[in-house]
BALOBA-1460 file (C-alpha; in Angstrom, 3 decimals):
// residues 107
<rec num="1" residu="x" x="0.000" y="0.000" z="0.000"/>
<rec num="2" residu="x" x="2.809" y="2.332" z="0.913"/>
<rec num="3" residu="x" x="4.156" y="2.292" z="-2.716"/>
<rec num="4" residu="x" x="0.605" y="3.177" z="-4.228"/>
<rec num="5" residu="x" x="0.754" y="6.035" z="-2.061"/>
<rec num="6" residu="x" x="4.107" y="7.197" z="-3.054"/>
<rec num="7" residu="x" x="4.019" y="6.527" z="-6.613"/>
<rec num="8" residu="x" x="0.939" y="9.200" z="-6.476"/>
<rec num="9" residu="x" x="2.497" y="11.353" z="-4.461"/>
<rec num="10" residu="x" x="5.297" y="11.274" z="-6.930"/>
<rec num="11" residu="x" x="3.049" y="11.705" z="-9.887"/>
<rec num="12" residu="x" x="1.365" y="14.783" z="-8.082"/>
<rec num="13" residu="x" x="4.762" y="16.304" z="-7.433"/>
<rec num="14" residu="x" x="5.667" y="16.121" z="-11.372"/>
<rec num="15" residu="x" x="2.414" y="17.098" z="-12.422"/>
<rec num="16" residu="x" x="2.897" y="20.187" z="-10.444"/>
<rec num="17" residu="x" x="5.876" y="21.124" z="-12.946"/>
<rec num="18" residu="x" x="8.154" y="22.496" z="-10.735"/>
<rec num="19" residu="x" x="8.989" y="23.455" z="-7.047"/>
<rec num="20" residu="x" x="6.276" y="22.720" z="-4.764"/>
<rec num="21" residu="x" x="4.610" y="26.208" z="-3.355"/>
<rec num="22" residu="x" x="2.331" y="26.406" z="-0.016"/>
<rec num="23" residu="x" x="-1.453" y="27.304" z="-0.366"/>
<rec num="24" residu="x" x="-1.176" y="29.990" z="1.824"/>
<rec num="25" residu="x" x="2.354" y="31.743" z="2.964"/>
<rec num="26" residu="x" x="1.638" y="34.325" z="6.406"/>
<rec num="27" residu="x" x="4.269" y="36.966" z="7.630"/>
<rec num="28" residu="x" x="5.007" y="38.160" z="10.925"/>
<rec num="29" residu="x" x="4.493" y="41.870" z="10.855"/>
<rec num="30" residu="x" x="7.418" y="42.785" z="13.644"/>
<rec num="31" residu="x" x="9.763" y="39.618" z="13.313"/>
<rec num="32" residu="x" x="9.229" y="38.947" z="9.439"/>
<rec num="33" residu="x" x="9.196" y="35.358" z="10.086"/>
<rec num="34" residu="x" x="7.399" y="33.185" z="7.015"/>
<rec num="35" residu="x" x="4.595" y="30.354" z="7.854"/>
<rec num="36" residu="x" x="2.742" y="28.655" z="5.227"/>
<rec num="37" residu="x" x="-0.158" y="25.992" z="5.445"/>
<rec num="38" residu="x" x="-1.185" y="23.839" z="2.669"/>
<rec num="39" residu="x" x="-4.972" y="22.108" z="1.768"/>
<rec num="40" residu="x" x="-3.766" y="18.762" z="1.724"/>
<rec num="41" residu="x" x="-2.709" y="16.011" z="-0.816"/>
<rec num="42" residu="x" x="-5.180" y="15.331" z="-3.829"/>
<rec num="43" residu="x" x="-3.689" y="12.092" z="-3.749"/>
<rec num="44" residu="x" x="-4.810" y="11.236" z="0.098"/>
<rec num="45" residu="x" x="-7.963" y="13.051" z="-0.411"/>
<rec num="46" residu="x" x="-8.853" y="10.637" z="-3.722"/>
<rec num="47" residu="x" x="-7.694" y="7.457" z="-1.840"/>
<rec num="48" residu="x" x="-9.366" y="8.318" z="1.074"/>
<rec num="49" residu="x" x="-12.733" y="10.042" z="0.052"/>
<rec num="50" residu="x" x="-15.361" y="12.144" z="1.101"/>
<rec num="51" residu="x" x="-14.142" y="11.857" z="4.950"/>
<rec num="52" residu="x" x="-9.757" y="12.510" z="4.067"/>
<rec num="53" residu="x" x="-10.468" y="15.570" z="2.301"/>
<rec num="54" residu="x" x="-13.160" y="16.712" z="4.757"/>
<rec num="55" residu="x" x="-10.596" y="16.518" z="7.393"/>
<rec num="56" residu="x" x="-7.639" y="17.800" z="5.036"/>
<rec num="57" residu="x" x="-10.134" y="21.208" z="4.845"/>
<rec num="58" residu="x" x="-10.972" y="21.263" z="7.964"/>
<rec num="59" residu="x" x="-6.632" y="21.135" z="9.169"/>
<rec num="60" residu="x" x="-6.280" y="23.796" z="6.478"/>
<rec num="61" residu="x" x="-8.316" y="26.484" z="8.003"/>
<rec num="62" residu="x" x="-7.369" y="25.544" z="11.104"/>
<rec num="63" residu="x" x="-3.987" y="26.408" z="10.417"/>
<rec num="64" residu="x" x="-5.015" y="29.795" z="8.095"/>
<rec num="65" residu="x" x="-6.919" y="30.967" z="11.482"/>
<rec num="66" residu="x" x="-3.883" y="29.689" z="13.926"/>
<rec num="67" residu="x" x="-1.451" y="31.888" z="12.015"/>
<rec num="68" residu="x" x="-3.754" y="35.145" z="11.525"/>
<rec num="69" residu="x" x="-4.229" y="34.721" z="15.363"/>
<rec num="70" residu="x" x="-0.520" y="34.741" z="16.085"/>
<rec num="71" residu="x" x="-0.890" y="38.264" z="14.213"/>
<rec num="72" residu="x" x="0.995" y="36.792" z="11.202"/>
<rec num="73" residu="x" x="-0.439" y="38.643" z="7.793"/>
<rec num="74" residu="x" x="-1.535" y="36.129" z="4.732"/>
<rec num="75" residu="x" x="0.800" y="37.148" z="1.669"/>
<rec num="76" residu="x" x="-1.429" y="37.311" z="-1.518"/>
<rec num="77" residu="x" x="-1.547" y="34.449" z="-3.866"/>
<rec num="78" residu="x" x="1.549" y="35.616" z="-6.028"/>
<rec num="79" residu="x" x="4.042" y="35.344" z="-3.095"/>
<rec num="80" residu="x" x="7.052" y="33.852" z="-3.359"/>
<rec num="81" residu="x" x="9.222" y="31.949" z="-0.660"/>
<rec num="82" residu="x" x="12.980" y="33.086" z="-0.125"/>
<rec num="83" residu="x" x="15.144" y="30.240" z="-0.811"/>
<rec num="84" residu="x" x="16.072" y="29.747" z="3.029"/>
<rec num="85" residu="x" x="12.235" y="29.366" z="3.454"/>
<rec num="86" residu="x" x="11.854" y="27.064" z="0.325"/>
<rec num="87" residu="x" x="14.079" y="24.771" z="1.490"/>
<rec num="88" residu="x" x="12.845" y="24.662" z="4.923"/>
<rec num="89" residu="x" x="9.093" y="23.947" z="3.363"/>
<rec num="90" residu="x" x="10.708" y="21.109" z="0.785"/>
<rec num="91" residu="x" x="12.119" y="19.875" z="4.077"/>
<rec num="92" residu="x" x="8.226" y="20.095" z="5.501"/>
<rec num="93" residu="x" x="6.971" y="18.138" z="2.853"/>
<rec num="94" residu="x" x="9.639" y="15.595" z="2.904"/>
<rec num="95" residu="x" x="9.278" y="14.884" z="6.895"/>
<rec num="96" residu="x" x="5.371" y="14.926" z="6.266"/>
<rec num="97" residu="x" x="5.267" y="11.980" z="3.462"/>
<rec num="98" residu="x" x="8.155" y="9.811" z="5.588"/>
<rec num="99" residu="x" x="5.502" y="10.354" z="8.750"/>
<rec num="100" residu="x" x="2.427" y="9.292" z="6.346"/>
<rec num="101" residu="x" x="4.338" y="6.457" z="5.050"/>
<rec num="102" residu="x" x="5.572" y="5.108" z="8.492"/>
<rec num="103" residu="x" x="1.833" y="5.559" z="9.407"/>
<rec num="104" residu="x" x="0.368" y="3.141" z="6.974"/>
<rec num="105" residu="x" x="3.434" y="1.019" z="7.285"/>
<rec num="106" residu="x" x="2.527" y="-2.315" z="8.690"/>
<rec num="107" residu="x" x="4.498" y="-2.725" z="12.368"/>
């Protein structure tokens, strides 16, 4: 199961063409420091149904209203990351998949 999962995960990361980009990116007015959330894998949300992308929406805004009530300010949809903050999302995304494969993993 773990290698259907990562084969589409893989085929959603090329069919993105390029570096992977956050939904949403928030700045900290005073320290400047960049937070990002994203809606979720289409993959998960297809394998899973009606009930994984429920919750996938449901984390999303969760985390768009945990930011904006830290004060952080939602960059418009254009926004860029620095490199520095690109490679600490890649990083994100990479930690993220290992902890969803080790989670369907048999033990």
């Amino acid at each position: 199961m773990s290698a259907v999962v990562g084969a589409l995960l893989l085929l959603a990361g090329c069919a993105s063409g390029g570096r992977p980009n956050p939904d949403a990116i928030f700045r900290h007015p005073t320290t400047g420091d960049v937070q990002w959330c994203d809606k979720g894998s289409v993959a998960a949300a297809a394998l899973g149904g009606a009930l994984v992308a429920a919750s996938q929406g449901a984390d999303y805004a969760g985390c768009k209203t945990g930011w904006e009530t830290k004060g952080y300010a939602r960059l418009d949809s254009t926004a860029k990351l620095s490199p520095e903050d690109q490679q600490r999302y890649e990083a994100d995304l990479e930690r993220s998949a290992k902890e969803r494969a080790d989670s369907i993993r048999p033990k």
